[in-house]
C-alpha positions in Angstrom: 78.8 122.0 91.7 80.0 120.3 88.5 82.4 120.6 86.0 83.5 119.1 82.4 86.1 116.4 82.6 85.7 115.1 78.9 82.6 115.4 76.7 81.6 114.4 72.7 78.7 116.1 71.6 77.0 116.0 67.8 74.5 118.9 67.0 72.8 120.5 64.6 74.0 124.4 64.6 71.5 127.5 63.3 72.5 127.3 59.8 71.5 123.2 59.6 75.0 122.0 59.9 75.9 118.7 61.3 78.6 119.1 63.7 80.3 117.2 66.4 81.9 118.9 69.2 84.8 117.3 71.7 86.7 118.6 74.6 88.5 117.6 77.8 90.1 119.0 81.0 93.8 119.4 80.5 95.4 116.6 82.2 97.9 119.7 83.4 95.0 121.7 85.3 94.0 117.9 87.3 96.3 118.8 90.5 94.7 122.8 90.2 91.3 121.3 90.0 91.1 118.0 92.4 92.0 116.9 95.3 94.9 114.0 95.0 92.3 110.9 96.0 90.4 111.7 92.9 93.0 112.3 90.4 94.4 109.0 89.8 90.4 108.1 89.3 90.4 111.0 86.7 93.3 110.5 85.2 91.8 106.6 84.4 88.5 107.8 83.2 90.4 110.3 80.5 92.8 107.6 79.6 90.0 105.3 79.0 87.4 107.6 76.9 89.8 110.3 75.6 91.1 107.6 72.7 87.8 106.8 71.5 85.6 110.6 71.8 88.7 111.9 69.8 88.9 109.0 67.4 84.9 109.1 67.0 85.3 112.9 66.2 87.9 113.1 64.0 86.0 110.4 61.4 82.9 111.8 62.3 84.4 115.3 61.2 86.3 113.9 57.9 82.9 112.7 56.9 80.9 115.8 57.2 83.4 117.9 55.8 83.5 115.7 52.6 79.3 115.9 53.0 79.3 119.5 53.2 
């Protein structure tokens, strides 16, 4: 079994668009989802990427939208 934590995607969709896509687990579903010896491990690995996957797709997104 596997499951999303926090992913940054850039794609091309059916009508030729450039797009970037960018999600995460809640850090308020963590205790619904994992046990408590992996959720401090969790927490760090969110705290660590989040800044940059949102940073990366919120230029990435200004861009296209002035390309487009």
């Amino acid at each position: 079994m596997e499951g999303n934590i926090i992913s940054f995607k850039v794609f091309i969709d059916n009508q030729g668009v450039l797009m970037t896509e960018y999600s995460k687990l809640p850090s308020k579903d963590l205790k619904r989802i994992f046990n408590s010896d992996n959720i401090e491990y969790i927490k760090t690995i969110l705290n660590k990427v989040n800044p940059r996957f949102e940073g990366l797709h919120n230029e990435l997104e200004k861009e296209l939208a002035v390309l487009n």
